[in-house]
MIVEXKOL-510979 format. One record per residue (C-alpha): residue number from 1; z, x, y. Coordinates in Angstrom, 3 decimals, padded with zeros to 6 digits, always signed. Layout:
<sites>
site n: NUM	up: Z	east: X	north: Y .
...
</sites>
This chain:
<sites>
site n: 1	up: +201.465	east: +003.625	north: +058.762 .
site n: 2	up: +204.318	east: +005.389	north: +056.833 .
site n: 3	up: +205.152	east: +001.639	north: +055.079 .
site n: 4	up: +201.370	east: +000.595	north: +054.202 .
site n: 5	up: +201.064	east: +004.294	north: +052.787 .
site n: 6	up: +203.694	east: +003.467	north: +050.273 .
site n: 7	up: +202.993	east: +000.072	north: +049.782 .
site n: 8	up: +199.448	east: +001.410	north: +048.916 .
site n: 9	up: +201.298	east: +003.921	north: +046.530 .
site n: 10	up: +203.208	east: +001.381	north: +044.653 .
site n: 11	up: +200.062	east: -000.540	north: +043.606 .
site n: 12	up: +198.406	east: +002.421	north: +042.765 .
site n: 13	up: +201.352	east: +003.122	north: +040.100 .
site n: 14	up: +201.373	east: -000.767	north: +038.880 .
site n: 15	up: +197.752	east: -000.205	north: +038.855 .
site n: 16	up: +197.542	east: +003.048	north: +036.740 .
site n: 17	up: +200.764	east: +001.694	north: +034.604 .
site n: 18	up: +198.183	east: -000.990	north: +033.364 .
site n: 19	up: +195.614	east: +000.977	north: +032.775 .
site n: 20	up: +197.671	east: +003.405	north: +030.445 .
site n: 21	up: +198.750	east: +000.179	north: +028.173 .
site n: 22	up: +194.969	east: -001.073	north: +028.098 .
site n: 23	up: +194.310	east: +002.414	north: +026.943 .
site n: 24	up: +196.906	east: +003.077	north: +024.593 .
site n: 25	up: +196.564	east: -000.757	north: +022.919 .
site n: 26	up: +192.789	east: -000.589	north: +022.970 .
site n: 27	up: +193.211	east: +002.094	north: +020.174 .
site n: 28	up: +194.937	east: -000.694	north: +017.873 .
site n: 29	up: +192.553	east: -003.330	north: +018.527 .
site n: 30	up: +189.833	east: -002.080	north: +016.081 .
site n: 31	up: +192.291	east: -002.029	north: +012.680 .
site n: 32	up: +194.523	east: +001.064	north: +011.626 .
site n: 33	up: +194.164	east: +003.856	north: +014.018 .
site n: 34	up: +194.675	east: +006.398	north: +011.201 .
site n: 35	up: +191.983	east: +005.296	north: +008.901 .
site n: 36	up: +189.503	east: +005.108	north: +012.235 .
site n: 37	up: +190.342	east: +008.730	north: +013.162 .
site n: 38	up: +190.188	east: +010.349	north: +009.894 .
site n: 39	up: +186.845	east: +011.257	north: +008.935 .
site n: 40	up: +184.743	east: +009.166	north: +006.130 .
site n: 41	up: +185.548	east: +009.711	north: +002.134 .
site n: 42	up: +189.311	east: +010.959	north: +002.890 .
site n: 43	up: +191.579	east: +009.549	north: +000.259 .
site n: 44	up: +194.456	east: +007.138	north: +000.840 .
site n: 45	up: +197.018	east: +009.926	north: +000.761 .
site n: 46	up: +195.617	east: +012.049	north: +003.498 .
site n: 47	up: +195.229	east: +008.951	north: +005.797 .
site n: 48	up: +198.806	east: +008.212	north: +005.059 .
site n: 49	up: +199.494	east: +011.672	north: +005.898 .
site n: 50	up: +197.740	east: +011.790	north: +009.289 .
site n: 51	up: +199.401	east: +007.853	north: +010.122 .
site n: 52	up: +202.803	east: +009.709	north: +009.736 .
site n: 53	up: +201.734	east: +012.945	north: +011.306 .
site n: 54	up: +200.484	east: +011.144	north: +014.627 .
site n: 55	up: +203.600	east: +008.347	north: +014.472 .
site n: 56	up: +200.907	east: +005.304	north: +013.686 .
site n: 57	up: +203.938	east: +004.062	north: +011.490 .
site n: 58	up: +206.184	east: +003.115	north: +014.115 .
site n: 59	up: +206.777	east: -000.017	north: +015.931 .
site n: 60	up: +203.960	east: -000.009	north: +019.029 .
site n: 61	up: +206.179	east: -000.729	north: +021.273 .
site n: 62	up: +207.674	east: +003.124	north: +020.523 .
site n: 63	up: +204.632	east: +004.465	north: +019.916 .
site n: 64	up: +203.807	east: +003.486	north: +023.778 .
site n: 65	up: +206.513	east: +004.753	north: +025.501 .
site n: 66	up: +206.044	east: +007.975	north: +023.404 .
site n: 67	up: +202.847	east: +007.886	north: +024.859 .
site n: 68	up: +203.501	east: +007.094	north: +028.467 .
site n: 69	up: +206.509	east: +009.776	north: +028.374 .
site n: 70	up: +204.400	east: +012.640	north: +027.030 .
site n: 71	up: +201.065	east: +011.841	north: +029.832 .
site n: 72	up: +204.087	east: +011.600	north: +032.784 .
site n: 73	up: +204.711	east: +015.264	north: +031.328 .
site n: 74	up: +201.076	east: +016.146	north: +031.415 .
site n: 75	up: +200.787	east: +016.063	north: +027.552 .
site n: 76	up: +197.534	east: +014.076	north: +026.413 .
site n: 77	up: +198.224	east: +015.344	north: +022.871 .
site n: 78	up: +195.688	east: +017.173	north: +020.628 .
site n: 79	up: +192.129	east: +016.799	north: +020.537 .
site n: 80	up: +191.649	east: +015.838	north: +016.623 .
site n: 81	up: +187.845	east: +017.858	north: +016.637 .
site n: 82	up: +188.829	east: +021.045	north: +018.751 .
site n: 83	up: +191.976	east: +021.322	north: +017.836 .
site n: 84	up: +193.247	east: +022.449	north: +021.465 .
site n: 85	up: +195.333	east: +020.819	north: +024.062 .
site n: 86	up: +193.471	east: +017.899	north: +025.345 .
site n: 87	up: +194.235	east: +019.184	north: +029.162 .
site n: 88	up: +192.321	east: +022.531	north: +028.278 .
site n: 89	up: +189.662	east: +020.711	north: +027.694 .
site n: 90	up: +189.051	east: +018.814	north: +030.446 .
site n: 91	up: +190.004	east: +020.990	north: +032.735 .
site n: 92	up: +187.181	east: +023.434	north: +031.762 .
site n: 93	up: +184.846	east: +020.702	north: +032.132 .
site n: 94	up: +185.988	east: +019.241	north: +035.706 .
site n: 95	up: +184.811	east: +022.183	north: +037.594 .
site n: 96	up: +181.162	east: +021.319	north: +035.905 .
site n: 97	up: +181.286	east: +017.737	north: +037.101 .
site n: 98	up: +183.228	east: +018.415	north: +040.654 .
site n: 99	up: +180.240	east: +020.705	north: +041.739 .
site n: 100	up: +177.331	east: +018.363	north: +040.186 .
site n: 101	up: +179.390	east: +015.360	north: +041.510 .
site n: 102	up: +179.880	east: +016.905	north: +045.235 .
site n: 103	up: +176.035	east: +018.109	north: +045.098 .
site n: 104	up: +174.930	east: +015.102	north: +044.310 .
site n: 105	up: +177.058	east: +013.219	north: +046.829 .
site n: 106	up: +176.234	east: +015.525	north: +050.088 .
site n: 107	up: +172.294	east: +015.370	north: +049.965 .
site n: 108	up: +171.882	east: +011.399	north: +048.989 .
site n: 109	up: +174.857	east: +010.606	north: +051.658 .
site n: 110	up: +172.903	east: +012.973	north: +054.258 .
site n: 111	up: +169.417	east: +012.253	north: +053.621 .
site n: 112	up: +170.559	east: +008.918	north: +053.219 .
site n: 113	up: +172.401	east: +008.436	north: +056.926 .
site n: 114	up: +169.010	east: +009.602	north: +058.204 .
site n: 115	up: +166.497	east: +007.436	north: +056.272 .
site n: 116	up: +168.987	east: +004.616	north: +057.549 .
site n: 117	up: +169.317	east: +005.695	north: +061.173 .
site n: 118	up: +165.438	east: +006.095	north: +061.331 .
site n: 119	up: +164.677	east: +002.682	north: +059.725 .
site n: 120	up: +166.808	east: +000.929	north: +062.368 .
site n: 121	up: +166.159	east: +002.357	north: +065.219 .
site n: 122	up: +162.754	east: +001.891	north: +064.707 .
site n: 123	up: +162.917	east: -001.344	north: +062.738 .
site n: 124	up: +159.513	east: -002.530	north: +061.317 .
site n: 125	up: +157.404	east: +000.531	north: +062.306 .
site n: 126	up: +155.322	east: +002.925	north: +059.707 .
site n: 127	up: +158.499	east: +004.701	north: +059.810 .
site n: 128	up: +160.600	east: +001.779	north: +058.870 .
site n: 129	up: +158.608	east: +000.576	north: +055.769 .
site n: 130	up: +158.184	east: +004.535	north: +054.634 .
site n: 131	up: +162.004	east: +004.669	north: +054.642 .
site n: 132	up: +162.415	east: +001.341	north: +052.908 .
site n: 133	up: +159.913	east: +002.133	north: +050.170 .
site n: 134	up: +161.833	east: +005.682	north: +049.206 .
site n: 135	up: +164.786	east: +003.736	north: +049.459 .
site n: 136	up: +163.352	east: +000.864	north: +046.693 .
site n: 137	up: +162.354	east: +004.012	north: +044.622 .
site n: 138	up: +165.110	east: +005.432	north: +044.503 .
site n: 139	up: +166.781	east: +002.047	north: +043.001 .
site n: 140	up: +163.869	east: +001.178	north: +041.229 .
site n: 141	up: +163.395	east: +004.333	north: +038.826 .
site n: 142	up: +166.284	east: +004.810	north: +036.274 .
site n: 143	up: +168.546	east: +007.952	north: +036.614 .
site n: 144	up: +167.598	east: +009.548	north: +033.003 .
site n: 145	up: +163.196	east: +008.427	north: +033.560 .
site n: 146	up: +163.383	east: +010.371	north: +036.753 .
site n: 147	up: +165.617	east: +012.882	north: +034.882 .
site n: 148	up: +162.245	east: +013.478	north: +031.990 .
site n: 149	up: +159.703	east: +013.142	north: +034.329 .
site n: 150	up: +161.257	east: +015.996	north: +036.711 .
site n: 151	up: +161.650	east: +018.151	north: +032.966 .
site n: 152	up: +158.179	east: +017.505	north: +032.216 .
site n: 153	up: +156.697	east: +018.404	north: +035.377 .
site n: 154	up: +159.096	east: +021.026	north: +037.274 .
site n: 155	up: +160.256	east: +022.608	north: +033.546 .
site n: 156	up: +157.377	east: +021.961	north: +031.242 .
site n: 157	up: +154.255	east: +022.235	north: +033.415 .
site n: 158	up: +155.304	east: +024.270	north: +036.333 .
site n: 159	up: +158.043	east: +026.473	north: +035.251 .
site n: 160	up: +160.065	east: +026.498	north: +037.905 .
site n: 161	up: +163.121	east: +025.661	north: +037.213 .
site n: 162	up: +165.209	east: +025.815	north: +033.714 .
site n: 163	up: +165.062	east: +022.502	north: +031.731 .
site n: 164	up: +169.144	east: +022.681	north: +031.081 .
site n: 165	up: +172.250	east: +024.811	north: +031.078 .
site n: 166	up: +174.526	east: +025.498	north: +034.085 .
site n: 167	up: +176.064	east: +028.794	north: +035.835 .
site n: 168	up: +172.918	east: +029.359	north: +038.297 .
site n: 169	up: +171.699	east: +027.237	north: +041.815 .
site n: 170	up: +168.220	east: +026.594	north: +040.046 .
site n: 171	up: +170.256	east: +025.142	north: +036.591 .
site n: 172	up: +172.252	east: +022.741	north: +039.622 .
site n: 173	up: +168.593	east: +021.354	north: +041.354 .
site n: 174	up: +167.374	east: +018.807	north: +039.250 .
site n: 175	up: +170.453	east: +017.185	north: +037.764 .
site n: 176	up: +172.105	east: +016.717	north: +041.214 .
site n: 177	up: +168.428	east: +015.230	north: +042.437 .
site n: 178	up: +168.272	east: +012.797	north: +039.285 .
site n: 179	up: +171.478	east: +011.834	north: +039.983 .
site n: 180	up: +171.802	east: +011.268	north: +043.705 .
site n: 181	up: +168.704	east: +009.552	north: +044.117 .
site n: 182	up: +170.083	east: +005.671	north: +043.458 .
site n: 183	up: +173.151	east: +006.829	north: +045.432 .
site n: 184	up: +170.898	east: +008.155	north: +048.688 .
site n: 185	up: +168.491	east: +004.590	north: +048.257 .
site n: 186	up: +171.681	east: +002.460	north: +048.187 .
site n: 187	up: +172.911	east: +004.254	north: +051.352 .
site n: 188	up: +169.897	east: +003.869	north: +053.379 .
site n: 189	up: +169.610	east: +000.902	north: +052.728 .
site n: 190	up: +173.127	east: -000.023	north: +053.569 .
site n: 191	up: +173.415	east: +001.993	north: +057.084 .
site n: 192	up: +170.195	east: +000.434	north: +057.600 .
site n: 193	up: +171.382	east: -003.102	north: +057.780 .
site n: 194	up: +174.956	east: -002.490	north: +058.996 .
site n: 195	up: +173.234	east: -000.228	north: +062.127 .
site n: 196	up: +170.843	east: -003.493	north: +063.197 .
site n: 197	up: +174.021	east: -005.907	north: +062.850 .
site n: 198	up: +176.100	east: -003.205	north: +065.273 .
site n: 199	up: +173.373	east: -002.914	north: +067.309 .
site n: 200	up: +173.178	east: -006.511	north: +068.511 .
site n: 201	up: +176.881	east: -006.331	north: +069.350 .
site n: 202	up: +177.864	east: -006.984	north: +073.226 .
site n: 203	up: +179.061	east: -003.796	north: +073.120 .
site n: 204	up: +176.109	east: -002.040	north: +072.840 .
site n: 205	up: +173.942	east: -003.585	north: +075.364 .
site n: 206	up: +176.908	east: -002.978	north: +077.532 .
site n: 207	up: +176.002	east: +000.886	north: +076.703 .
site n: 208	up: +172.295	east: +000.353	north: +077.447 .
site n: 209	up: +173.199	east: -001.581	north: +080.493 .
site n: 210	up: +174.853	east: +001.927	north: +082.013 .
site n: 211	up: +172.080	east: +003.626	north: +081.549 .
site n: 212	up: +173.024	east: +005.476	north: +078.087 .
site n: 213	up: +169.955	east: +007.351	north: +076.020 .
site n: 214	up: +169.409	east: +005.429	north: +072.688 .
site n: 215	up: +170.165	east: +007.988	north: +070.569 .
site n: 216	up: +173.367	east: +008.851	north: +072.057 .
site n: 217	up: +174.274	east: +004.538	north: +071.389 .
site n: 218	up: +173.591	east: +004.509	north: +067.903 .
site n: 219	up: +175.009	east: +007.933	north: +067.315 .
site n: 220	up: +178.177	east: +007.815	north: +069.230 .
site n: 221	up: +178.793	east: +003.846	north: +069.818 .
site n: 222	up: +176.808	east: +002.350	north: +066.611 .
site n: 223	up: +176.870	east: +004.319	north: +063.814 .
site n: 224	up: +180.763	east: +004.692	north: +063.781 .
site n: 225	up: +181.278	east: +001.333	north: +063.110 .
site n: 226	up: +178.093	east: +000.502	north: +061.360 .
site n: 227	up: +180.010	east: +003.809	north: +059.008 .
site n: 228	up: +182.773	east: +001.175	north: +057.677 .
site n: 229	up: +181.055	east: -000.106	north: +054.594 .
site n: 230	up: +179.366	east: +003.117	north: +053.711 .
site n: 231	up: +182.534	east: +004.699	north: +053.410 .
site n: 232	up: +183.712	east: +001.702	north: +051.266 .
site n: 233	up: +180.709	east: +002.494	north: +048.932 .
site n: 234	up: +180.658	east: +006.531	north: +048.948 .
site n: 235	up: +184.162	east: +006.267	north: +047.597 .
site n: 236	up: +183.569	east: +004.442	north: +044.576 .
site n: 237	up: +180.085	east: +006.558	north: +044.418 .
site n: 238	up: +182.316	east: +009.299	north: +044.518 .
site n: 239	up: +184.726	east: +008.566	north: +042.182 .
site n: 240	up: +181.969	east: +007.554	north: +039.838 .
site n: 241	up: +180.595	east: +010.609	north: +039.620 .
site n: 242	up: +183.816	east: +012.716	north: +039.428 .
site n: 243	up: +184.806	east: +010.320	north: +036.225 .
site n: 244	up: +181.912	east: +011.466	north: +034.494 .
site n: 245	up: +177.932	east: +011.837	north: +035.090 .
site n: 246	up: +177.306	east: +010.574	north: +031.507 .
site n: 247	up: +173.388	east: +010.044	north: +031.589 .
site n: 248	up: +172.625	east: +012.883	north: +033.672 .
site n: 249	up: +174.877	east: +015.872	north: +031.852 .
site n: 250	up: +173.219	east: +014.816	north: +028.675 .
site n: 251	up: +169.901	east: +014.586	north: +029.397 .
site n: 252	up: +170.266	east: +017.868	north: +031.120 .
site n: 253	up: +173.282	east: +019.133	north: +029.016 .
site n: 254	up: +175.395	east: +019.509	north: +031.377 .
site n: 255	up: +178.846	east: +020.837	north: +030.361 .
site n: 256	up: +181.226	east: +018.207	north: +032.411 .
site n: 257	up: +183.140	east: +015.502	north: +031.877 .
site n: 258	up: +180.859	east: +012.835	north: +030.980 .
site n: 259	up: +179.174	east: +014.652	north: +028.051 .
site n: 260	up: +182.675	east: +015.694	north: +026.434 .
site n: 261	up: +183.320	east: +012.050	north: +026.305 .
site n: 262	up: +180.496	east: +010.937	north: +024.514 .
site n: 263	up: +181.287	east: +013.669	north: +021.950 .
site n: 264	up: +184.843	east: +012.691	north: +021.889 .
site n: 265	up: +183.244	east: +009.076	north: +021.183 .
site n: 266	up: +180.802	east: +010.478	north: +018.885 .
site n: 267	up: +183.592	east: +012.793	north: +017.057 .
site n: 268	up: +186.277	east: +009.749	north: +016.735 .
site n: 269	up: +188.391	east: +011.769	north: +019.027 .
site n: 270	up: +190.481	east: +009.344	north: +020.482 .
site n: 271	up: +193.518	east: +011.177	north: +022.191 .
site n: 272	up: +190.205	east: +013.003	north: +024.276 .
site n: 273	up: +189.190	east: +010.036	north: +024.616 .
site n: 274	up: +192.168	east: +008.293	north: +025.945 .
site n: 275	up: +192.920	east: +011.004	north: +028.426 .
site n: 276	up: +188.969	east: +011.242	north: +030.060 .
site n: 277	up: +189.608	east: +007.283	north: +030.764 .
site n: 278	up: +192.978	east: +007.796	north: +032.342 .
site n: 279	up: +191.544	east: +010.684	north: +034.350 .
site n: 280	up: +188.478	east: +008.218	north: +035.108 .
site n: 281	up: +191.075	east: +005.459	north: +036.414 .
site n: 282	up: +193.153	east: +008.325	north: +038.485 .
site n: 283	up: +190.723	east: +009.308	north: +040.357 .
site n: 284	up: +189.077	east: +005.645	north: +041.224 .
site n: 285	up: +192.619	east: +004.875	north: +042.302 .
site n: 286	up: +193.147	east: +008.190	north: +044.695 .
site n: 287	up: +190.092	east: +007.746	north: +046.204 .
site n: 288	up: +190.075	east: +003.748	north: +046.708 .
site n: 289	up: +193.157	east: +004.570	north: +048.422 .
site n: 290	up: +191.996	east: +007.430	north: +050.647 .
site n: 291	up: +188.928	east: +005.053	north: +051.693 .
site n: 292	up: +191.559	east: +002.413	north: +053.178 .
site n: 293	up: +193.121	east: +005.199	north: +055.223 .
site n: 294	up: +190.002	east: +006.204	north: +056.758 .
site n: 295	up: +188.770	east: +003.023	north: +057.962 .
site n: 296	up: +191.824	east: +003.697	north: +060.479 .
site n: 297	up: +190.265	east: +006.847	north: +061.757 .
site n: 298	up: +186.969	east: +004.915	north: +062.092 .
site n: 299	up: +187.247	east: +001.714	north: +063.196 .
site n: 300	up: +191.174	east: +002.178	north: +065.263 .
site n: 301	up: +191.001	east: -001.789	north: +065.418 .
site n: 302	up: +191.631	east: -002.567	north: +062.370 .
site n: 303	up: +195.470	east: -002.822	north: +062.129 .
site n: 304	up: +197.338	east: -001.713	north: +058.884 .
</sites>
């Protein structure tokens, strides 16, 4: 366990390692970084000023392992439009996103699990088709349409519940709906078929041979290991939403992650920009990795 856990480790480091020179050349793929950053009608002189400033003048190779030294140190520089440490930043935007992320994540995984579990076990019933038709919904209508339409009706015609902002529950309703619906369809639909493949298994008409209720199968024999691919998709769900709900937080301005980088984008603030896509890449990494541990717990089988 111990040697896959660092094996796992030392791809995760190759893996970030790449990502930090994509980042870092992807700035110098567009022309002079200096003349992209500085805002329009500067003269030649203050661009030359800012190149030197910001070390744009040296050889790339230095200007990279400047780079790479000062994010190892927790330094992602200054952000060019707030003029505060980039790390300030987004860490006063990652509780915003955390709580809409996990939000979003708990209902659509649990109201998902059950939409699946009821359209399997009773597979081609009223109950069946109901499920599968919220599930197509939920895929079918785009994250920022449902976003309007629940403004317009629950803001706009019924008043009850604020159109935008954050600090209350009632601010937290609507963009954690908008944005867990695809994620709670996709689930359904995926313990859904992965419960009526387990279910055929020899293993579980060995359970109903005993004598065993058919609840207590699909719940204690079937749904662990029908569980395997869901977790596979939850984590990159997951780590999705923690690397920024970018739709959602602006249609609902929503101070997180995801909105600070468009107006980093918008703002030509690179350096923010830079560090939101490392953060991004972090945490797909962490949490790929902590979704091949778990298949372990679920599924002890399946040998490291």
């Amino acid at each position: 366990m111990l040697r896959y856990i660092l094996s796992r480790l030392g791809q995760s480091v190759l893996v970030m390692a790449g990502v930090s020179l994509l980042i870092f050349y992807s700035l110098h793929l567009t022309g002079d970084p200096a003349a992209i950053m500085m805002p329009p009608g500067s003269t030649q002189a203050e661009i030359d000023h800012f190149r030197t400033a910001m070390g744009f003048d040296k050889p790339l190779i230095q200007q990279y392992g400047h780079y790479l030294n000062n994010v190892l140190h927790g330094d992602f520089g200054q952000s060019l439009r707030y003029d505060q440490p980039v790390t300030d930043l987004i860490a006063q935007r990652v509780p915003a996103t955390a709580l809409l992320a996990l939000t979003a994540l708990a209902w659509s995984t649990l109201v998902g699990l059950i939409l699946g579990l009821a359209s399997a076990i009773w597979r081609n019933s009223v109950w069946d088709l109901l499920a599968r038709l919220l599930a197509f919904s939920g895929q079918a209508i785009p994250v920022f349409w449902l976003g309007l339409l629940m403004i317009l009706l629950f803001s706009l015609q019924l008043r009850w519940l604020p159109s935008s902002g954050y600090g209350t529950a009632s601010h937290l309703i609507m963009p954690a709906i908008s944005l867990g619906a695809y994620y709670m369809s996709a689930i359904a639909r995926l313990v859904r078929a992965s419960l009526i493949d387990v279910l055929h298994l020899d293993y579980i008409r060995t359970a109903q041979a005993k004598g065993l209720s058919q609840w207590r199968i699909v719940i204690r024999h079937g749904l662990r290991n029908a569980l395997i691919p869901v977790v596979t998709v939850q984590g990159m769900y997951f780590a999705s939403l923690l690397g920024g709900a970018l739709v959602t937080e602006i249609i609902f301005a929503w101070p997180g992650i995801g909105r600070l980088a468009v107006q980093a984008i918008q703002n030509r603030d690179f350096p923010l920009v830079q560090a939101i896509v490392l953060l991004a890449a972090l945490v797909f990494v962490i949490v790929n990795l902590l979704v091949d541990l778990l298949y372990v717990v679920l599924n002890p089988r399946i040998r490291l």
